[in-house]
N, C-alpha and C positions, 0 to 999 in steps of 0.2 A: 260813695267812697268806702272802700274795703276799713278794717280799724288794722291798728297796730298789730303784731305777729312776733313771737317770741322768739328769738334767734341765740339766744345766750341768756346766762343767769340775768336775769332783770335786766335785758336787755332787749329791746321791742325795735322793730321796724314796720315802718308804712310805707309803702309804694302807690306813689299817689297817680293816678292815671295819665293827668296832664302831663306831658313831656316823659311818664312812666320816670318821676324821682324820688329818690329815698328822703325820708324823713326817720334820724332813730333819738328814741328815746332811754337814755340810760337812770335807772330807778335805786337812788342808795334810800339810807335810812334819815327818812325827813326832809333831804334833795333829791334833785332829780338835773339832768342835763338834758336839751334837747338840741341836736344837730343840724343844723338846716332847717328853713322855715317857710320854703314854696315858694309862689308867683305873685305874692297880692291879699290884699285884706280880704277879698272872699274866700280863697282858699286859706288863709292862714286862721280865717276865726271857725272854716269846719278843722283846722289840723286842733285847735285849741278845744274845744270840742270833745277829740279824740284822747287828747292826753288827759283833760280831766277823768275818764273813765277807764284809764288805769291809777293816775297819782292826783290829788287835791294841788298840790305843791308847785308852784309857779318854778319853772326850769328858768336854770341858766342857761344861756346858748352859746354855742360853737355855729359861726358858719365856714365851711370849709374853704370857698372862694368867691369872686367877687359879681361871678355870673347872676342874674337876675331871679332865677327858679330855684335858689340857693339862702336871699338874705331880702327879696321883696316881703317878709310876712311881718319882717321883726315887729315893725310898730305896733300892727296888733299882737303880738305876742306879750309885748311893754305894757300895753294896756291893760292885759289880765293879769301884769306883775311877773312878768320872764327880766331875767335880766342875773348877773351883768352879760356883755355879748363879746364875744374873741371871735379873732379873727386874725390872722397871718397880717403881719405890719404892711405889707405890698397889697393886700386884699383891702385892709381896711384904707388905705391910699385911694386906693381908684374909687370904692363907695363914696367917700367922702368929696373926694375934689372932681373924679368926673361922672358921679351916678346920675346927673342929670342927663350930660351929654350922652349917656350910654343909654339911658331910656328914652331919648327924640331917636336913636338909632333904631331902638328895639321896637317901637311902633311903628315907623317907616318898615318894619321886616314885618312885621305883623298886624300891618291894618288891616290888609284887601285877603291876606291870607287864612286870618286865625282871628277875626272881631272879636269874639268873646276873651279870649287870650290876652288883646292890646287893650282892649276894657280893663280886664284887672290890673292890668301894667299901669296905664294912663290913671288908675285911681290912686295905687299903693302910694301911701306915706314914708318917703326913707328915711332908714334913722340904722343909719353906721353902725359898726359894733367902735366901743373908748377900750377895748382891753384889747391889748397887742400881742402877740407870740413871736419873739425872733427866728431864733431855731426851737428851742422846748420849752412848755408848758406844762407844769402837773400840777393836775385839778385835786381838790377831795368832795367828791360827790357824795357826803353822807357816811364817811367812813369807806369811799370805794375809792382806790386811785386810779383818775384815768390822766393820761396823757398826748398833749396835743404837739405834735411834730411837723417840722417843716423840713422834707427829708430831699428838697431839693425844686428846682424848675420842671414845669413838666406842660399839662395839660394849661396852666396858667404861672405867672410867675408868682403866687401865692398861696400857692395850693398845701391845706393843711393835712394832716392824717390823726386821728383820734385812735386812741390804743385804749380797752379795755381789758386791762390782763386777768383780773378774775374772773372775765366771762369768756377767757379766749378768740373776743369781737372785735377784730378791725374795721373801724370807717376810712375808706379808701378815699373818699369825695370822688370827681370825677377824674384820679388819676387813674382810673379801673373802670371801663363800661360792658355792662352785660347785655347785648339784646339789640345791639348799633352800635355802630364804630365810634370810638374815641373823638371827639369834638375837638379840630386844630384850628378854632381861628385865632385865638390867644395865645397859642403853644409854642413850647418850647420843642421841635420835635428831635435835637440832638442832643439835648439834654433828659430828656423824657426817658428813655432806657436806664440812664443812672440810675435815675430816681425810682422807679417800679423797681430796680435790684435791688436797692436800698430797701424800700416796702417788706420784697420778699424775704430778705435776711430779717425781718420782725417776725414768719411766719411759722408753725407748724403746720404739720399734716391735716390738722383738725382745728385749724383756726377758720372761722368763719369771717369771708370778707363780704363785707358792704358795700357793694360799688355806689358812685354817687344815681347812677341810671339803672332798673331791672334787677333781676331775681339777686340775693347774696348769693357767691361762690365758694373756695376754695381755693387754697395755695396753686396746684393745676393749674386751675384758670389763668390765674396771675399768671404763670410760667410762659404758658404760651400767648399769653397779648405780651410779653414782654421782650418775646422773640420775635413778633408781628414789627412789634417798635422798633425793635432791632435792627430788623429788613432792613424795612423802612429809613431809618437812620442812615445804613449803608447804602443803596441808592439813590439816596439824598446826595452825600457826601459824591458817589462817583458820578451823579448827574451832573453836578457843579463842576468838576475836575474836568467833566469833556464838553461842557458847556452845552447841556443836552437842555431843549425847552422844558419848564415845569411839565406842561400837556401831557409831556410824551416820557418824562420820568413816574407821573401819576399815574400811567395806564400798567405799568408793570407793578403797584404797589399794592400792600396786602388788603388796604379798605380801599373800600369804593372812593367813587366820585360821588360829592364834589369834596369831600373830606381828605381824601390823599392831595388834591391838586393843592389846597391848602396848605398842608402843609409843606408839601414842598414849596412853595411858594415862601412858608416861615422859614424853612431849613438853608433857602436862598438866601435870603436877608441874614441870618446866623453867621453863614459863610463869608458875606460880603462886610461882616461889622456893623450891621443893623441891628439894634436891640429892638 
């Protein structure tokens, strides 16, 4: 595993191989925050590991959403003294009352496929984040303000965005993918363009984004996955209007298969009054 990478004034990122996801570490004076926590107590005690050798300082955490390679590490992170844990009120919802049900899911997806994967899944200990974010949250990291926003429905109905404005660092969580298409199976996909507009009205030129997946980007970036979404949005919306099959609305969309049939398949259920 590669170590942390400085992206911003005291501001580190790790891209950890498996599923290639961000971990960042924001570093004030005498705290530290850390974002995301992986897949499982083996990966989460080499992430702990890694941050001991920039900070001594047991971080607080933010997990962004409620997806599994996002907030399986906490426990062990709790263990070496991390804590307290936020999380978006709808994120923290689903860890708590269905993370069991979601992890007999995620081993049925990953037994035959990924063993060493459903291994760490099958072992982690969950342990929720108790700190909630409605719409905003501002942190003080050690004399640094950072701020935890929930700037709308998108990639999940949870999904948080951390602002670091003295280091000019946004964490996007996985409302931003660099390197693979954007993840719909929890999506909001007609809501999802709002909220990336939203994002990019937080942006400069020179602000560095975090996506939750792959390299950090740039304002750019965001522009055009937010145009993709766009498409996609409107496609959605006219496939339904002519009562065109998902199949055959996913074949004209800007991601691949099986990720646009996805979401089309979400943007059906939207239209129909399905939450």
């Amino acid at each position: 595993m590669n170590g942390f990478a400085e992206v911003g004034d005291r501001v580190f990122v790790l891209r950890y191989p498996v599923l290639d996801v961000n971990v960042t570490l924001i570093v004030g004076d005498g705290e530290a925050l850390v974002v995301d926590t992986l897949s499982g107590d083996g990966q989460a005690r080499e992430l702990s590991e890694a941050l001991r050798r920039i900070t001594p300082v047991p971080p607080a955490v933010v997990n962004t959403h409620h997806h599994f390679d996002h907030w399986y590490g906490n426990h062990t992170l709790a263990l070496d003294g991390a804590g307290p844990f936020w999380a978006h009120q709808e994120s923290a919802h689903q860890m708590k009352v269905h993370g069991e049900r979601l992890r007999q899911d995620l081993l049925a997806r990953f037994r035959d496929d990924d063993p060493e994967l459903a291994a760490e899944i099958e072992a982690a200990r969950l342990l929720p984040p108790t700190r909630v974010v409605h719409q905003v949250a501002t942190l003080d990291v050690g004399g640094r303000r950072v701020e935890l926003r929930h700037l709308g429905r998108g990639h999940t109905a949870g999904d948080l965005v951390v602002l670091v404005p003295d280091g000019n660092v946004v964490l996007a969580g996985d409302l931003v993918e660099e390197g693979a298409p954007p993840s719909f199976s929890d999506s909001y996909p007609l809501q999802w363009p709002d909220t990336v507009a939203a994002l990019i009205g937080l942006l400069t030129e020179d602000t560095v984004v975090v996506p939750g997946h792959g390299a950090p980007v740039a304002k750019a970036f965001v522009q055009t996955q937010h145009a993709q979404l766009s498409e996609l949005d409107w496609l959605i919306r006219e496939g339904h209007y002519n009562n065109a099959p998902p199949d055959k609305v996913a074949e004209r969309a800007p991601f691949g298969p099986p990720e646009s049939l996805h979401a089309v398949e979400r943007g059906y259920a939207e239209l129909n009054g399905r939450d």
